[in-house]
N, C-alpha and C positions, 0 to 999 in steps of 0.2 A: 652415480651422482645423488648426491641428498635432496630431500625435499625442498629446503631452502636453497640451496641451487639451480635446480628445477625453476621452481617461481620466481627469482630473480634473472634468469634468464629468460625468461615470458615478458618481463617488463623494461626488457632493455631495450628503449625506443632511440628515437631522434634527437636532435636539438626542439625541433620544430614541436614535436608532441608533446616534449618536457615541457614547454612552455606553455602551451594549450592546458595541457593538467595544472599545472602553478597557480595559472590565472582561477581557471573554476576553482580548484582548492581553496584560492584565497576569497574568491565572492564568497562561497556557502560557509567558511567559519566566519566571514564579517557577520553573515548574516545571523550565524548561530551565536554570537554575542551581543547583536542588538534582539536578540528574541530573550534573551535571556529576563532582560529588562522587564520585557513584556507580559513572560509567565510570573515573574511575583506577585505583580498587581492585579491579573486581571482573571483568578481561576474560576469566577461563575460562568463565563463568557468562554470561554478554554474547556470546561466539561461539555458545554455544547456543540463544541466543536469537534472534538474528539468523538462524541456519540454519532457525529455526523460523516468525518473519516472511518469510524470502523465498520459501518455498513457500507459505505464507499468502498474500502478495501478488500472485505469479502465478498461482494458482487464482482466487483474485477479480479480480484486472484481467482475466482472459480469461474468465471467467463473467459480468462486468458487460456485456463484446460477444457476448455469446448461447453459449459455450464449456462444456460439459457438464463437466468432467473434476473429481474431487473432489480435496480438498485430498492423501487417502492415494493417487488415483492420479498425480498429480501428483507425487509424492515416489519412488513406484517408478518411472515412465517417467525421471527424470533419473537414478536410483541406475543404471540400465541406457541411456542414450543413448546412448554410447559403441558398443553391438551391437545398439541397434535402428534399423532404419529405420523412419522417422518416416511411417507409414502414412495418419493421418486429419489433415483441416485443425487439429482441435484439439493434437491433439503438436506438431504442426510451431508453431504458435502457441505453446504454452507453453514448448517451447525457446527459440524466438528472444524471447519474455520474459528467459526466463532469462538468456540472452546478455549482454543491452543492460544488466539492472537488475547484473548483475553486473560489467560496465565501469565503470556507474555510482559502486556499493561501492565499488569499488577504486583508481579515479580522479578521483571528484568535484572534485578540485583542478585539476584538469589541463582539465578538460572549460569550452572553451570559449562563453557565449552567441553563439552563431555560426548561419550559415546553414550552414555545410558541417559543423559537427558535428551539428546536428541532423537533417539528411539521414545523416550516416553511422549515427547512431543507430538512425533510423528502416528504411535497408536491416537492418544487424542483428536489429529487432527481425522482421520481416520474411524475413529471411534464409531461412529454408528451409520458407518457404509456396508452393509450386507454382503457386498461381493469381497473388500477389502480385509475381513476378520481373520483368515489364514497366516496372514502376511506380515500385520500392521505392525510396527516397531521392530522390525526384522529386518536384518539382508535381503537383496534378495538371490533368489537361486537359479532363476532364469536372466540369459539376456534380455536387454532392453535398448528403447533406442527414445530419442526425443523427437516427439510429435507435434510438429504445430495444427489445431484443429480452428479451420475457421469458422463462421456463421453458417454458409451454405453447404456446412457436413464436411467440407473437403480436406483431406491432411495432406501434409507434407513432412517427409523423413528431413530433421533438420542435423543428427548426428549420432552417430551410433557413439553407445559409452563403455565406461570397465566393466570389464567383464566377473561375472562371477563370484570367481576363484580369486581373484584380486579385488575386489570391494573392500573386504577389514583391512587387510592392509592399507590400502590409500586414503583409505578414511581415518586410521590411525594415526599416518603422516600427515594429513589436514590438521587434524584436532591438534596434534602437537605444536605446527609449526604454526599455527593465530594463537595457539596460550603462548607460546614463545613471542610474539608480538605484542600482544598485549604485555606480558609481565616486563619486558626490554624497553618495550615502547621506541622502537627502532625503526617502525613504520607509520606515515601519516593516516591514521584513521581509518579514513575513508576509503585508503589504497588498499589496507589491509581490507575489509569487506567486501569491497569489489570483489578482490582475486580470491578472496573465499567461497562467494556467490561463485563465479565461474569457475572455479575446483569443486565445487559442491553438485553444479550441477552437468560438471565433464564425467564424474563417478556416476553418478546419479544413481547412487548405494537402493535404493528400496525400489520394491515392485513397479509403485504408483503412487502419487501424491509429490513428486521430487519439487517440479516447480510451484507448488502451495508453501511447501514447507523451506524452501529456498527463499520468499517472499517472507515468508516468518521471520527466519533468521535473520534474515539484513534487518527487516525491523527490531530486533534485540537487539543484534551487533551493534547497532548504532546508537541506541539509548543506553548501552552499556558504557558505549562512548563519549557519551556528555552530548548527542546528538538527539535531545528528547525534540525534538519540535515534530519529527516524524509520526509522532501521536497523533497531531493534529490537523494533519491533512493527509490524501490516502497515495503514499508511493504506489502499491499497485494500483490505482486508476492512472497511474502518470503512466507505468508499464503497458497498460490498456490499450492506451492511445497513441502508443508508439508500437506496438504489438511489434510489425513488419522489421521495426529498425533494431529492437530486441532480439530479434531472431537471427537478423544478418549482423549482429554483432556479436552473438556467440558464436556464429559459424564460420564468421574469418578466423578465430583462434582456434576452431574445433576442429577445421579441417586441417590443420597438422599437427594434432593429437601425437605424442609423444615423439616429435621430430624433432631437430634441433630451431625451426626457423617457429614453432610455436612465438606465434606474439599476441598481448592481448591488449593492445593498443584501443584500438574501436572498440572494445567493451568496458575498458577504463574511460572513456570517452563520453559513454554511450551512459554510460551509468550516474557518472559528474553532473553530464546534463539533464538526466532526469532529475537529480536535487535540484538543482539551481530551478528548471520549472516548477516544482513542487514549494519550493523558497519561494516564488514570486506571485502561486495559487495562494500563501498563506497569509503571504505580504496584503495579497487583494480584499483575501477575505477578514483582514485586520483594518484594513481601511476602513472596508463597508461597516462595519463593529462602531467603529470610532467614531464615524459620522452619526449612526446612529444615537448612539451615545449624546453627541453633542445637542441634536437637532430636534429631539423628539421627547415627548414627555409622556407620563406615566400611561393616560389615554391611549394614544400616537404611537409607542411600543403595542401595548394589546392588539391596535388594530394592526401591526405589521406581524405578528405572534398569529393573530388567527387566517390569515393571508398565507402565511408559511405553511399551515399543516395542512388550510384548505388548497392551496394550488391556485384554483382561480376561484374569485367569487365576485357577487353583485352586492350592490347596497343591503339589497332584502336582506340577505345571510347576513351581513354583521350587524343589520338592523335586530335581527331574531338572535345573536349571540350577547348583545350588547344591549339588553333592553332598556337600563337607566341612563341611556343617553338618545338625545334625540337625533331625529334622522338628521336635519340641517348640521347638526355641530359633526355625523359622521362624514358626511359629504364633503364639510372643509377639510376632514381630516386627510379625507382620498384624496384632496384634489392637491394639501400641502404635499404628501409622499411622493403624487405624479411630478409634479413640481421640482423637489429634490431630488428626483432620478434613482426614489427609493424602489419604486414599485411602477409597471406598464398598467395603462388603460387602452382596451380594444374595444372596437364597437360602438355605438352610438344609442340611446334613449335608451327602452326595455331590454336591447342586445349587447348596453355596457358592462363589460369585467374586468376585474383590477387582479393585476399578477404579479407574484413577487419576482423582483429584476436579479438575476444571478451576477 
């Protein structure tokens, strides 16, 4: 049986499923046509956005592979990469995230479904992990299996993958059969990615890095596809926090790995709806934009700008950032943003702090 065989027999579901898929299909392209709208007008507001998904996205792809580092350290170690050396496996990890997802941004068009781009990626992503250098943009040559690593150290074996000696091969029949989709255009989109992600990461072709660079990919695939809004908010923090249902959505189809009853129902599923929540985080964070926008003026932005990078502060502090303006007129300004539901105040007299509202 052909590869295209193969994978349409994995997606031959129900009535019931077809339908379930239709629906979400059709929420996230309504959505990806009213966003369309929204990136011509609005790209100074849109780069800040984006800066703020990609360190969201690389804290969460490298915490989903057992990776401590938080979203604020994550954002200080790249503000300083340039003069640090990259001391623990985690830095060096969220660097070479950084690297790869940032070729990505930048090149999406360019970036070929290929074998030799995907290795190149994959050294990148890779690039300056010390234990990883043997390996990097390689098959690999030992078995492997997929690991879910939690907070309190513990794994759990979620699927053993191809073996070996069949890695180029099956990677070969992936790569063919999404150019064959893409170039036909004979499957919807998004169906086409999904079931790429989970062929991608059923081979799980390379040593280590599989599920980093699986996370890459969907983010290309998709901006390949006229689905750029993924820029701007972080799918892998959406993966994040569904972690547990991630995992048992690849293992309903994983565990009949080359059988006839392979179905990947729940991970077609499971995927749909991570967009449509990542649609509705974006939706959110375009409102709070808008109202902004509306409500607040030149002043009024500054004091919500230095609120943002400080986290929480008191009058003093914007008193001392903002010295040509007087205390009282900063006071009104706190007490309009409380007001508007832009920003929380806690605390009372000398122990009051105002915090930006997520």
């Amino acid at each position: 049986m052909d590869i295209s065989k193969k994978i349409n027999n994995k997606l031959e579901f129900g009535g019931a499923v077809y339908q379930q898929i239709t629906q979400k299909l059709s929420i996230i392209d309504s959505f990806k046509g009213n966003w369309k709208a929204i990136e011509n007008s609005e790209s100074r507001y849109l780069k800040e956005l984006r800066k703020i998904a990609t360190i969201e996205s690389i804290g969460s792809s490298t915490r989903i592979e057992g990776a401590t580092l938080t979203d604020e350290e994550v954002e200080k170690l790249l503000k300083s990469v340039k003069i640090t050396k990259l001391q623990s496996r985690d830095e060096q990890e969220v660097v070479g995230y950084y690297e790869a997802l940032e070729i990505i941004l930048e090149n999406y068009t360019d970036i070929e479904i290929s074998e030799r781009y995907i290795h190149q990626l994959h050294g990148i992503l890779l690039k300056h992990s010390d234990k990883d250098q043997t390996h990097k943009g390689r098959y690999k040559n030992l078995s492997n299996q997929v690991v879910a690593n939690y907070p309190d150290g513990t794994q759990r074996t979620i699927f053993r993958t191809t073996e070996p000696h069949l890695t180029p091969n099956e990677m070969q029949d992936l790569i063919e059969w999404a150019n064959q989709r893409l170039e036909k255009k004979d499957m919807h989109p998004l169906l086409m990615t999904a079931t790429f992600v989970y062929e991608f990461l059923s081979i799980h072709p390379y040593q280590d890095g599989n599920g980093r660079l699986s996370r890459l990919l969907t983010s290309m695939l998709l901006m390949q596809q006229d689905y750029k809004f993924i820029q701007y908010v972080s799918f892998e923090n959406v993966i994040e926090t569904r972690k547990d249902e991630y995992y048992k959505a690849l293992m309903e189809g994983q565990k009949n790995r080359y059988k006839e009853n392979e179905r990947i129902d729940l991970w077609i599923l499971f995927f749909l709806e991570s967009l449509i929540i990542l649609t509705q985080r974006l939706d959110a964070k375009y409102e709070t934009y808008s109202k902004l926008k509306l409500v607040l003026n030149d002043r009024q932005q500054q004091v919500m700008e230095f609120i943002k990078e400080r986290k929480a502060i008191q009058v003093s502090d914007i008193e001392q950032a903002m010295p040509n303006q007087s205390r009282n007129t900063l006071k009104k300004d706190l007490s309009f943003l409380v007001k508007e539901g832009l920003i929380l105040k806690t605390g009372e007299r000398k122990g009051t702090y105002y915090h930006l509202k997520e």
